[in-house]
C-alpha positions in Angstrom: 148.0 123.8 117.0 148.5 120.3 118.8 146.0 121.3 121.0 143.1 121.4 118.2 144.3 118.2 116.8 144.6 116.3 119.9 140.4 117.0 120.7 140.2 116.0 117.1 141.8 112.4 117.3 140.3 111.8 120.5 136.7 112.5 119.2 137.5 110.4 116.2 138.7 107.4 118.1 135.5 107.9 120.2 133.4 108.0 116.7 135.0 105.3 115.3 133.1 101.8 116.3 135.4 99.2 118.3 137.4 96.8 116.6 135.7 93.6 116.3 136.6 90.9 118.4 138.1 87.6 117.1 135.0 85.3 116.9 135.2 82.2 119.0 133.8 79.6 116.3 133.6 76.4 118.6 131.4 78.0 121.8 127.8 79.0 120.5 125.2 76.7 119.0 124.8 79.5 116.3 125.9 83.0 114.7 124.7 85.9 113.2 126.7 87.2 110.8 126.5 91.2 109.7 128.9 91.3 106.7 132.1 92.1 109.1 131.3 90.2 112.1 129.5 87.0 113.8 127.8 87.6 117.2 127.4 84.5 119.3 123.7 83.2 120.2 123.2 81.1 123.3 120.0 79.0 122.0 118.6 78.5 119.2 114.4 79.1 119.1 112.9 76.5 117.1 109.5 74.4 117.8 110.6 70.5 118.0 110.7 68.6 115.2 107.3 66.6 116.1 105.2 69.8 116.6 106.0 70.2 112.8 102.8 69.1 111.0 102.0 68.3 107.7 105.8 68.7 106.1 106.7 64.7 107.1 108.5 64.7 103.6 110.3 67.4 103.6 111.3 67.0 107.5 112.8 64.1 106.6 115.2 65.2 103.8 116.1 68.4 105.4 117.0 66.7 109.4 119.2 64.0 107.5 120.6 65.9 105.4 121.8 68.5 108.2 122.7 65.4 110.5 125.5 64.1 107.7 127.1 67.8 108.1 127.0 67.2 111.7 129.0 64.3 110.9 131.2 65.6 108.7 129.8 63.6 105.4 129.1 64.6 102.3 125.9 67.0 102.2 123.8 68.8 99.8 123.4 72.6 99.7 119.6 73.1 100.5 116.8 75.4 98.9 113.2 75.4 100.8 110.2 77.0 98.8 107.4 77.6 99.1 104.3 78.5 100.7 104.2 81.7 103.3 104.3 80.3 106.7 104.5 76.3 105.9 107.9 75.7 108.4 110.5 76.2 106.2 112.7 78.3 108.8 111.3 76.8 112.1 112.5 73.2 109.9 116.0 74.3 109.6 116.8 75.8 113.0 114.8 72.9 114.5 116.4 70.2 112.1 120.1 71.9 113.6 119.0 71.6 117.0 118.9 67.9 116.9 121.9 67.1 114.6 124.0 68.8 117.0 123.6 65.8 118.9 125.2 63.9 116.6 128.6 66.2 116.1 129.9 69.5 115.6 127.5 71.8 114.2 126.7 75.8 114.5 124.1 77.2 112.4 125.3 80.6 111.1 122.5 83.2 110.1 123.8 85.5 107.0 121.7 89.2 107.7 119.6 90.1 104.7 122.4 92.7 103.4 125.1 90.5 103.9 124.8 88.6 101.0 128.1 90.5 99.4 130.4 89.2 102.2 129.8 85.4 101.9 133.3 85.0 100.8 134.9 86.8 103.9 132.7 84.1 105.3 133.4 81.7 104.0 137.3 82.5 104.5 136.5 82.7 108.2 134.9 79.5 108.5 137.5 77.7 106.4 139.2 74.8 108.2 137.5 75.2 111.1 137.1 71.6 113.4 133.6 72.0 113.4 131.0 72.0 110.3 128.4 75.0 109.6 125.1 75.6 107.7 124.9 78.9 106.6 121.4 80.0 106.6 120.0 82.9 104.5 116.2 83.4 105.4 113.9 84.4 102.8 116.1 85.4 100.2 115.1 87.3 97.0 117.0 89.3 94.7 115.2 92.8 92.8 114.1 92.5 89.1 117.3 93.5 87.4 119.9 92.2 90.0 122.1 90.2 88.2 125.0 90.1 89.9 123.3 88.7 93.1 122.4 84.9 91.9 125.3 84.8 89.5 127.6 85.1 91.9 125.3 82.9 94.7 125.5 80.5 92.0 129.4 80.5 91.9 129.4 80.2 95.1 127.3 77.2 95.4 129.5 75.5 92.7 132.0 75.7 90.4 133.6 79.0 91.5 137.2 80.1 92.8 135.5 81.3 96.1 133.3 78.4 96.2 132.0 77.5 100.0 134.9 75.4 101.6 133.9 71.7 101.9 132.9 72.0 106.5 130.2 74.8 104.9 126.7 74.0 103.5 124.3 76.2 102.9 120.6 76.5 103.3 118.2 79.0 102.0 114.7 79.7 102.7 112.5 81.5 99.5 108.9 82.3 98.2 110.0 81.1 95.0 111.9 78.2 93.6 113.7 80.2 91.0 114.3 82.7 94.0 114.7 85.5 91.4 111.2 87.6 89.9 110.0 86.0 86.5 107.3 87.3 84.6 105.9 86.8 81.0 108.7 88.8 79.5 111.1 86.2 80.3 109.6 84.7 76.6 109.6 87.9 74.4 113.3 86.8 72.6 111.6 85.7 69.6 115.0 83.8 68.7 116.0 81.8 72.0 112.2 82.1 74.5 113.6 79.9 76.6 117.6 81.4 77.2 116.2 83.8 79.7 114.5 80.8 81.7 117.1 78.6 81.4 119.3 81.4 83.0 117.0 81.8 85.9 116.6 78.2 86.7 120.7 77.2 86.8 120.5 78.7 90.3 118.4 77.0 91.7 119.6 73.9 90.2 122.9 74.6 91.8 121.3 73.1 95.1 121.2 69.3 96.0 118.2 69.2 97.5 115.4 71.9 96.3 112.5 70.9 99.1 108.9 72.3 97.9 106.2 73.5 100.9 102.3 73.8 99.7 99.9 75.1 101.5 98.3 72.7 104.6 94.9 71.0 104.3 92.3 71.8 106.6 93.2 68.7 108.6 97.2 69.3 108.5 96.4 73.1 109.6 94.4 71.5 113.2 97.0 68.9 113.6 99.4 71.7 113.4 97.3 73.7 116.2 96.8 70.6 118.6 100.4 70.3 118.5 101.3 73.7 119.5 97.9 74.1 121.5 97.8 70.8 123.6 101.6 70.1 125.2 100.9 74.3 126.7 97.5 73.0 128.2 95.4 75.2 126.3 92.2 74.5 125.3 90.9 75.3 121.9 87.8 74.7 119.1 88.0 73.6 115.9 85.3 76.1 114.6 87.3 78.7 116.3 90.5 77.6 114.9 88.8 77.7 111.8 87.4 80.9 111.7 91.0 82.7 112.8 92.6 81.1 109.7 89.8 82.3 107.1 90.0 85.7 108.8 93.7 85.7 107.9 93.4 83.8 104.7 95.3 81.0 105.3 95.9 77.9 106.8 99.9 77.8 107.7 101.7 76.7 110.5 102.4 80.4 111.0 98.4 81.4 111.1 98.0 78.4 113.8 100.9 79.4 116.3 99.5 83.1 116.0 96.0 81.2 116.9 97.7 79.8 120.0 99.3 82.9 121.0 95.9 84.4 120.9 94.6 81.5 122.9 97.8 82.5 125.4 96.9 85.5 125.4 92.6 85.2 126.2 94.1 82.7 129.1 96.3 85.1 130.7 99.3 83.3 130.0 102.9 84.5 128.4 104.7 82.3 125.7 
């Protein structure tokens, strides 16, 4: 018999995945985390903070906000909506890239099915020596998810597993209220305005709630001459043009795919 159950615990043990390594919290710039585990990045990838057109407002709350983290003072939690395309996540990884400059700072990436294990997180980052902005990109919960903002909400403030006081966190979303609303929201004839009110408290948990709109046709070639011209490439305005009513709209995202097109026509990798 201990034959049998020896190929058995030795397939199991080569099943079963590897422990996971103590993370090393002080050596990258930035983290991914997967719900268990962080993985280290070497660089973060992030246009600099000039060759983001058009958002001057909001580039200025969200780079000094994440500089007084760097710092270790007081800082909001953060909630960037918005237009599609407009910078909101190039702003934050580039807005970390230059506050680490100015003191200990690793941005920390939460994957999109993650959300569940903030407070493992959170108890991992605790009383670290260095500060950290937890990013969640394009967040949105499902119509009917409840459970989701309320407890992001209780997180944010106010809860027992609140984020420890070195932790910030930044979130990227379509919408300000982050959750769906529709018109049913005002069908309680008694209280129309409860189921609002309800949706709204999370995103008034944040300090700073930064709103991106879509760029004018001058802010959308400023944003392509300052991709376009530092690489040497040369471009149109008609052309430029053209490519963003073909796609519908003028975004920072719709002029860097123009330049990689224009990359691409030149012979010439990114």
């Amino acid at each position: 018999m201990s034959d049998p159950l020896e190929r058995i615990a030795a397939a199991l043990e080569r099943l079963a995945p590897a422990p996971a390594a103590n993370t090393d919290w002080t050596a990258y710039p930035a983290y991914v985390w997967d719900g268990s585990a962080a993985r280290g990045i070497e660089r973060i990838e992030a246009p600099a903070l000039g060759q983001l057109i058009g958002i001057d407002r909001q580039k200025t709350q969200v780079a000094e906000n994440i500089a007084r983290l760097a710092r270790g003072a007081a800082a909001h939690d953060m909630l960037l909506w918005g237009a599609r395309g407009m910078g909101k996540s190039a702003l934050v990884r580039a807005a970390t890239i230059a506050a680490q400059g100015q003191g200990s700072l690793a941005l920390v990436q939460v994957a999109a099915d993650a959300l569940p294990s903030l407070p493992a997180l959170f108890a991992n980052l605790a009383g670290r020596p260095r500060n950290f902005l937890v990013y969640l990109d394009d967040l949105g919960f499902a119509e009917g998810d409840s459970s989701g903002p309320r407890h992001l909400r209780s997180w944010l403030e106010g809860g027992v597993e609140a984020r420890p006081c070195n932790v910030r966190l930044a979130v990227t979303s379509n919408r300000r209220a982050i959750v769906p609303r529709h018109g049913a929201e005002q069908d309680d004839p008694l209280n129309p305005r409860d189921a609002l009110d309800d949706l709204q408290a999370l995103a008034d948990r944040f300090g700073l709630a930064i709103g991106f709109h879509n760029a004018s046709q001058d802010d959308y070639l400023g944003i392509v001459a300052a991709y376009a011209d530092p690489l040497g490439l040369a471009w149109d305005q008609a052309d430029a043009l053209e490519w963003a009513k073909r796609r519908g709209a003028r975004s920072g995202r719709t002029a860097w795919q123009y330049v990689t097109e224009l990359a691409g026509r030149a012979g010439r990798q990114l």
